[in-house]
DOTOR-797673 format. One record per residue: x, y, z negated of N, C-alpha, C, O in turn. Coordinates in steps of 0.1 Angstrom, whole numbers, plus 5000, padded with zeros to 4 digits. Each point is the difference from the previous one (the first is absolute). Layout:
XYZXYZXYZXYZ/...
//
This chain:
499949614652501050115001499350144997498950045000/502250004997499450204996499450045014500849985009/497950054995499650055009500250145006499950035012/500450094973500550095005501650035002500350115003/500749774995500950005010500649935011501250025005/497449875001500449915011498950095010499949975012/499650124984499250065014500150165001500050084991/500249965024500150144996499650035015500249935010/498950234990499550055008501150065011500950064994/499349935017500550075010500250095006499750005012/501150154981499450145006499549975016500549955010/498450124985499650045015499649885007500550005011/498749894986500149895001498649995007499450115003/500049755000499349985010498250044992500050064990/498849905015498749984994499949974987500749924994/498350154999500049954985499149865000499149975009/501349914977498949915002499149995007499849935009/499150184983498650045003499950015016498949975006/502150065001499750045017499949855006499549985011/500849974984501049865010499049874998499749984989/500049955020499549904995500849885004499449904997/501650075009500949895000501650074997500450125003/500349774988501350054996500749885001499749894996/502050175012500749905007501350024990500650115002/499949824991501450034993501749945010499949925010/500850124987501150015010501350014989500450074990/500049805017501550054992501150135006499850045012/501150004981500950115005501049935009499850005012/501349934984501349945000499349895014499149925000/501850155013500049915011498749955002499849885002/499250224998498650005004499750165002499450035011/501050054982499650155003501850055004500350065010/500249914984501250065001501549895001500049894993/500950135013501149925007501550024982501050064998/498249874995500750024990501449974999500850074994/499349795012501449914997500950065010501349994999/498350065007501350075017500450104992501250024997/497350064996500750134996501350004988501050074998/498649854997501049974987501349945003501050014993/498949915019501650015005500450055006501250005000/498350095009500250145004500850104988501050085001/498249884989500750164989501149874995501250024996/498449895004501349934987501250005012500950064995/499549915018501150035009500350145000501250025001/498050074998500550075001500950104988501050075002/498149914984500649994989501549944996500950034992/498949865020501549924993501250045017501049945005/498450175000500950095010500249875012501249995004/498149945000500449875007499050035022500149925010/499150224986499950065013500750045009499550005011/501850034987500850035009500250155002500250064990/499949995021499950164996498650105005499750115004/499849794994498450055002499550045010498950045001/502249945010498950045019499849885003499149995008/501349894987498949865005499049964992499850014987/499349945026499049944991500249934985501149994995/497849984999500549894989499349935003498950025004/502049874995500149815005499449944984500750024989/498049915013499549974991499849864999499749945011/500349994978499549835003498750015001499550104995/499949795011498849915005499450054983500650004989/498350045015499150034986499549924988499550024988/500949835022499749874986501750044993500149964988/501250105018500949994987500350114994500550014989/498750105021500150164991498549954986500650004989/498249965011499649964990500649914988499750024988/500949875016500849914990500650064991499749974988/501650175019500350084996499850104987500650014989/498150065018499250084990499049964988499450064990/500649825016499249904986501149904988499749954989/501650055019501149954987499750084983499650114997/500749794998499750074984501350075002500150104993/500849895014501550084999499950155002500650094996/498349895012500050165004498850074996499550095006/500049834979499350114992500250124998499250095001/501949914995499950184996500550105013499950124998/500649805016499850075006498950055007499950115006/499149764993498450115003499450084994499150065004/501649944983499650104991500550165009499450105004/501849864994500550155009499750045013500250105006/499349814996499750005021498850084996499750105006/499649864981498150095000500750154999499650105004/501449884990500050154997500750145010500050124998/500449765013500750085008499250075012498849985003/501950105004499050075011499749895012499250035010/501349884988499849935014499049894998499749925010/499650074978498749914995499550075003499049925002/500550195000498650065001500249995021499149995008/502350014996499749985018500049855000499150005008/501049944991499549845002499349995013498850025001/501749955007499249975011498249925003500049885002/498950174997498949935001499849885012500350005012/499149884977500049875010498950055016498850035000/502349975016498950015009498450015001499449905002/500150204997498449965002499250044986498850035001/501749974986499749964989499150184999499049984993/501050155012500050094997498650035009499350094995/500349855018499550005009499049954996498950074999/501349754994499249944995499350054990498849975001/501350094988499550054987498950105006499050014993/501150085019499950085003498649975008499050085003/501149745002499149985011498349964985498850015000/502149944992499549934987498750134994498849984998/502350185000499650034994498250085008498850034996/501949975014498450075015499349924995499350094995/500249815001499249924998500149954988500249884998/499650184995499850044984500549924986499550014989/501649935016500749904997501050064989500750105003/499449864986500450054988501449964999499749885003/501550124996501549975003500350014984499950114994/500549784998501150034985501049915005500049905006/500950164988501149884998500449914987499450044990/501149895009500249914995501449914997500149905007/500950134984501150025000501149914989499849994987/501249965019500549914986501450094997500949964992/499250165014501150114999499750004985498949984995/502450064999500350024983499050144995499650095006/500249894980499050175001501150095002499850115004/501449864993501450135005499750075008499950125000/499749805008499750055017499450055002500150085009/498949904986498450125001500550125005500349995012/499950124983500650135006500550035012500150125004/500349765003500650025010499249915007499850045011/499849874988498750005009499250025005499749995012/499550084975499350105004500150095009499349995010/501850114989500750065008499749905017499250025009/501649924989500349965013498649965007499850045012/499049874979498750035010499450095001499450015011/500550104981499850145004500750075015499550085008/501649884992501150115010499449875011499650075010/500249804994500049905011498849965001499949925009/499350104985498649975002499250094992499349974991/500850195016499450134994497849954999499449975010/500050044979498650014998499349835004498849985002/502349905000499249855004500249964990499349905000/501350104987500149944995499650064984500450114996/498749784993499150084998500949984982500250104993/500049795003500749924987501249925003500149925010/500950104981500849885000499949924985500350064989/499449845011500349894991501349935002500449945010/500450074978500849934994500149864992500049994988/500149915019500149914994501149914997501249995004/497949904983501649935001499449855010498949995007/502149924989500149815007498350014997499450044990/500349905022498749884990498750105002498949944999/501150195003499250115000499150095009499050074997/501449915016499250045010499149915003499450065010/500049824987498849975003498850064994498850035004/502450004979498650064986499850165008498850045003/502350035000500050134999499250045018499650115004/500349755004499250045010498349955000499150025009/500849904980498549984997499750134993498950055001/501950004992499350144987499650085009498950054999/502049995013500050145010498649975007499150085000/500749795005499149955007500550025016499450055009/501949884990500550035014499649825010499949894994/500050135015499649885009501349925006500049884999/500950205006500949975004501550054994500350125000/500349804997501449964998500850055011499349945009/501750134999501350015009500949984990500050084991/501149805010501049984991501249935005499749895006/501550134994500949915006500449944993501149965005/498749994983500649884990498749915001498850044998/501849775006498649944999499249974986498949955000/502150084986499449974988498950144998498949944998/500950165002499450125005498749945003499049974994/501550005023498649985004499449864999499249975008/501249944984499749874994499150084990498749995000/501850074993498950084988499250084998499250014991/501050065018498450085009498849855003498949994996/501849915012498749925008499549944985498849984997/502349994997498949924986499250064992499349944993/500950215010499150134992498650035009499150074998/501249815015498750075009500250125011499250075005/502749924994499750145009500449925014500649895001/498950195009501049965010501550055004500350124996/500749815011501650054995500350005018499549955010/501350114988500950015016501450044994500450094994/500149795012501449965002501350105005500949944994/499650135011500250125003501449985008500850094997/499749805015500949975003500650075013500049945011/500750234985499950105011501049895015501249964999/498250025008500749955015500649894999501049975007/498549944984500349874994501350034995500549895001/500650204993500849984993500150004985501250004995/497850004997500150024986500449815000499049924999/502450035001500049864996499549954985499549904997/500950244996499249944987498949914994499949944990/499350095021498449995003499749875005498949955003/502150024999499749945021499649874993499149945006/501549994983500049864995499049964995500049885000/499050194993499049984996498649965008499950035012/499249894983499049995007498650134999499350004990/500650075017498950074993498549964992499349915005/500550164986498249914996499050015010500150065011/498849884983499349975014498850145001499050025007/501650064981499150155006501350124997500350094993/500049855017501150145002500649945015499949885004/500750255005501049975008500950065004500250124995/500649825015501750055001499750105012499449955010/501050164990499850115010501350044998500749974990/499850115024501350035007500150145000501150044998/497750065005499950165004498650004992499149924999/501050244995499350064997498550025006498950024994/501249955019498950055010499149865000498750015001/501749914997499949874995499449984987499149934997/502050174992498649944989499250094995499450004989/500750105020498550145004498349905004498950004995/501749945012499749895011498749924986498850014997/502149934998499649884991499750084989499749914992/500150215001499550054989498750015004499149944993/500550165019498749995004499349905006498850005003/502049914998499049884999499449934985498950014995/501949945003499849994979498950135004499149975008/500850184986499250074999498650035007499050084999/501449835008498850015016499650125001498850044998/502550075009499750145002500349965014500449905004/499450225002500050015014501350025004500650084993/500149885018501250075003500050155006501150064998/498150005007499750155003499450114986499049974994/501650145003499950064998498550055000499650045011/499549974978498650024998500050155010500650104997/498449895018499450125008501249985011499950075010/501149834989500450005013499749995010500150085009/499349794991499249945010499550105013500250005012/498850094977499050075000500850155007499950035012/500850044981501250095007500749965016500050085010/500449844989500849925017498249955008500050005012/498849984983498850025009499850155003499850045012/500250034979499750165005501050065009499850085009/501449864987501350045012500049965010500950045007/498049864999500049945011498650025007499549965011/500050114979498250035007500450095012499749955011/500950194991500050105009500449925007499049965007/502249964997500349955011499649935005500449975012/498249964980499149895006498950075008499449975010/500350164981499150105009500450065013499250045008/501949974993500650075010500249865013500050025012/500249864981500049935015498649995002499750005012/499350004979498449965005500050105012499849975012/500450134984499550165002500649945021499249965009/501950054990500949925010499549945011499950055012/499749824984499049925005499050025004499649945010/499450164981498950075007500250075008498950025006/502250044999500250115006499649925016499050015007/502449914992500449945014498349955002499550025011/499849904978498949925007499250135009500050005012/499550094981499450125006500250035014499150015008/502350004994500950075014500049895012500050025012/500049834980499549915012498749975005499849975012/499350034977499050025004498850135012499050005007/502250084991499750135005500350015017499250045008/502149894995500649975011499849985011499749885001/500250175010499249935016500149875001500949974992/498749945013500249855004501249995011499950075010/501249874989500550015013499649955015499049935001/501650105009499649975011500449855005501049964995/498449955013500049905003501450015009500150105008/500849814991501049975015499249895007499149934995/501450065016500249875011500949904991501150024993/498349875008500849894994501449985011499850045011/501649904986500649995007499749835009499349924994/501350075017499949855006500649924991500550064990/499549805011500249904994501450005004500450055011/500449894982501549965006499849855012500949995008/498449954992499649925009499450065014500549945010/498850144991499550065011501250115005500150065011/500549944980501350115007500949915005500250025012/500449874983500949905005499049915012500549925007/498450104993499649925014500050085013500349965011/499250174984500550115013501649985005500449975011/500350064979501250015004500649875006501150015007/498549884991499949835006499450005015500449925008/498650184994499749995012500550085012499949985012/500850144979500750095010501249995005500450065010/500249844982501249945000500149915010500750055010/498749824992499949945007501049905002500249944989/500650025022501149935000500549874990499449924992/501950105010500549884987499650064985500049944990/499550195011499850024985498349954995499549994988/499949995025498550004999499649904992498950014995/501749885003500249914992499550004986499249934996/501650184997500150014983498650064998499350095005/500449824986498649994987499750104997500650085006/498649994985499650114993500049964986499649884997/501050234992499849944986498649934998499149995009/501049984978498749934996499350144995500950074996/498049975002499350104999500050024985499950114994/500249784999500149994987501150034993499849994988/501350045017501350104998499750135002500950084999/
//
C-alpha cells in the first residue's frame, strides 16, 4: 500500500520513535472508542425515532448496535455519521483513556492501527486528538489482511484488536494480540478460538496488565517506588524518635514500692469456717488452685 496515505501523524500526538523503546498498536472501533452505540445513537436519531428528547435513549445490546453499523446497507450512512458532529463525541471504550495514559508513564509508544476507510482519516484524526489529547503518537490505515504487515514495520509488540482475524494476523507476524472483549459482550468475538499467543481480556486494566508483561516493564511508574519510600521516611523517623523517648522516661523512673501480698482465698475461707462454726462449720474451702 501507499505508505503516505495509510499512515499519518497525530496532532499533538504521543513520543517520537526515537524516544520509545516498546510500541503497542490498538485498534480504534470498540477498543478505544464505543463506535457501534454511537452510530445508532445518530442513525435513531436522524430517522426522529427518540422521542421528544427528555428520555433517555434505549439502545440495543452492542452485539446488534454493531451488526447494524457494519451492514453494507448502511454504507453511506457511515459515510455521513464521519462527517457529522456527533463522530467526533463517540463515547470512549471505559478505561481505554486511563490505560494509554498508564502505557505512556512508562515509555510506552501508542499507534493505532485501523481498517476505517482513508474517507475517514480527517475525522479521526480529529477525534483521537480531541479523546486521547498527546498518547497517541500515528494512526495507520489499513486494509483486510494488513495489520500483522503494518505492525511488524512499526515494530509494535502487541496487537489490542476486537476482530479475531486482526489478531489471528498479528500472532502469524510474531506479534502478540489481545482479544479485546469489553465485559464479555462483543458476541462477535465470542465464537472464535483465540491463537495460542494472544488472549481474550474483558477491561482495559487488564490488558495494561498483560502488555507489561509481554514487555517485562514494571507495573509502577519508574521512581515510584522510591517517592512513596521518602513519603514514609519522616513518619518512620518520628515513631523511632517516639520510642526512644518513652524508653528514656522509663528508664529514668523510681522503682515502685513493694505491697503486702494479699491472703490466699483459702486462708480467708478457712478463717471465716472457723468463726462460723455451727451447721455452717461444715463447708470446705475452695481449692487454692482457683
Amino acid at each position: 500500500p501507499d505508505q503516505r496515505r495509510c499512515c499519518r501523524p497525530v496532532p499533538g500526538g504521543g513520543m517520537a520513535a526515537t524516544d520509545a523503546k516498546h510500541v503497542v498498536a490498538v485498534d480504534v472501533d470498540e477498543v478505544l472508542c464505543r463506535y457501534s452505540e454511537g452510530f445508532m445513537r445518530w442513525q435513531l436519531a436522524a430517522r426522529s425515532e427518540l422521542g421528544d428528547g427528555d428520555s433517555p435513549v434505549q439502545l440495543p445490546e452492542v452485539g446488534i448496535c454493531f451488526k447494524t453499523a457494519c451492514t453494507k446497507d448502511n454504507a453511506t450512512a457511515r459515510e455521513e455519521f464521519a462527517r457529522s458532529a456527533a463522530f467526533v463525541e463517540i463515547d470512549t471504550v471505559p478505561g481505554s483513556r486511563e490505560a494509554l495514559q498508564r502505557l505512556a508513564q512508562r515509555g510506552v509508544r501508542v499507534e493505532v492501527v485501523t481498517s476505517r476507510p482513508l474517507s475517514m482519516q480527517p475525522a479521526t484524526l480529529d477525534y483521537l486528538t480531541s479523546s486521547f489529547p498527546g498518547l497517541i503518537a500515528q494512526a495507520h490505515f489499513s486494509r483486510s489482511g494488513e495489520k500483522g504487515d503494518i505492525c511488524k514495520r512499526i515494530g509494535a509488540s502487541v496487537l489490542v484488536d476486537d476482530q479475531i482475524r486482526n489478531v489471528t494476523d498479528a500472532t502469524k507476524a510474531g506479534i502478540a494480540g489481545v482479544l479485546f472483549d469489553l465485559a464479555g459482550t462483543y458476541t462477535w468475538n465470542q465464537a472464535a478460538n483465540v491463537p495460542s499467543n494472544a488472549v481474550r481480556l474483558q477491561a482495559w486494566d487488564k490488558v495494561v496488565g498483560h502488555i507489561l508483561q509481554v514487555l517485562q516493564l514494571p507495573d509502577e511508574v519508574p521512581g515510584q517506588a522510591k517517592a512513596r519510600a521518602t513519603a514514609k521516611a519522616p513518619a518512620k523517623a518520628a515513631g523511632k524518635a517516639a520510642a526512644k523517648a518513652k524508653a528514656k522516661a522509663t528508664a529514668a523512673a523510681p522503682p515502685a514500692k513493694a505491697t503486702a501480698a494479699a491472703p490466699p482465698e483459702a486462708a480467708v475461707a478457712r478463717a471465716d469456717g472457723g468463726a462460723s462454726g455451727g451447721a455452717d462449720g461444715g463447708a470446705t474451702a475452695l481449692p487454692a488452685a482457683l
